[in-house]
N, C-alpha and C positions, 0 to 999 in steps of 0.2 A: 660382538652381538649387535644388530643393528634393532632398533627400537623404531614403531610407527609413530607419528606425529597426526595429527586430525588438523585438515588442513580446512578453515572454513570456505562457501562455495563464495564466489560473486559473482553478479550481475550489472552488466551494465545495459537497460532497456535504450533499445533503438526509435528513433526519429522524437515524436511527441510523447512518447510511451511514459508513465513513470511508475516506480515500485514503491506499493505501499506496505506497510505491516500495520494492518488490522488492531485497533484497541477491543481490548478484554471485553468478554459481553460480560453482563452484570449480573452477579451471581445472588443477588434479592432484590425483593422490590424497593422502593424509595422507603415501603410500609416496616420495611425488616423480613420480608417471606423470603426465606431462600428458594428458588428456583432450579427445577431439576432438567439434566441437560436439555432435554427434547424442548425445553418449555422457554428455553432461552433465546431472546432476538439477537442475528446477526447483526454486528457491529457497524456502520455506518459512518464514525471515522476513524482517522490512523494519521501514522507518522509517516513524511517520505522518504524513504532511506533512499533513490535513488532515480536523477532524472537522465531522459533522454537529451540529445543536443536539440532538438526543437524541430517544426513540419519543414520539409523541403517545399519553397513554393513554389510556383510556377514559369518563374525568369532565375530559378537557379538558388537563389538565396535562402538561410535557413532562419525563421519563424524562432525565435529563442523561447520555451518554458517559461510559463510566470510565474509557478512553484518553486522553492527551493531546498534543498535538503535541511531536514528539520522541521518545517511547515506542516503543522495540524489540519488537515482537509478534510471535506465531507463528500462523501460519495454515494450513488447511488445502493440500492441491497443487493441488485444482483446485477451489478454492473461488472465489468471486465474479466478476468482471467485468476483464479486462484490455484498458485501453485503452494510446495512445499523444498524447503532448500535446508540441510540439516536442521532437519527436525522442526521447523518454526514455518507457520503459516504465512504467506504474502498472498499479495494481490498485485494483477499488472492492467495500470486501466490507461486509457489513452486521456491528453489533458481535458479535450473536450467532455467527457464523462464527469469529470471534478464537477463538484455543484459548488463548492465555496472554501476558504482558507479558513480556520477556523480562528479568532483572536481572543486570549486569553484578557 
């Protein structure tokens, strides 16, 4: 009897592209109100689970990523590309889009 296995997807974003996953929007105020869904702001930043090799420049050579996987970033709200990859929300935004690396 053969049995399925759930294979997870991956992505690997092409040239400057990087994949981020979205932090949680915040489910009350700073005050304690909890917040019902409609009411709640899109997340502004995320983890980057996964970089592109860097821009092609114009005598051939490749522009390497400043980001790195792991790196906390802030992005614009409706910046880049929001897909969906077993079940879990991402974003693909290009480097120039990043406003800043976030430092704990």
């Amino acid at each position: 009897m053969a049995t399925a296995t759930k294979t997870r997807t991956t992505v690997r974003p092409l040239d400057d592209r990087v994949l981020i996953k979205p932090s949680e929007a915040d489910e009350r105020t700073t005050s304690g109100i909890f917040l019902p869904e409609g009411a709640k702001e899109k997340p502004m930043t995320g983890k980057v689970i996964a970089v592109g090799p860097g821009k092609l420049s114009d005598d051939g050579t490749r522009m390497p990523v400043t980001v790195t996987k792991g790196d906390t970033v802030l992005f614009g709200k409706y910046g880049g590309t929001e897909i969906e990859l077993d079940g879990d929300e991402y974003q693909i935004l290009r480097e120039s889009e990043l406003l800043g690396i976030v430092k704990d």
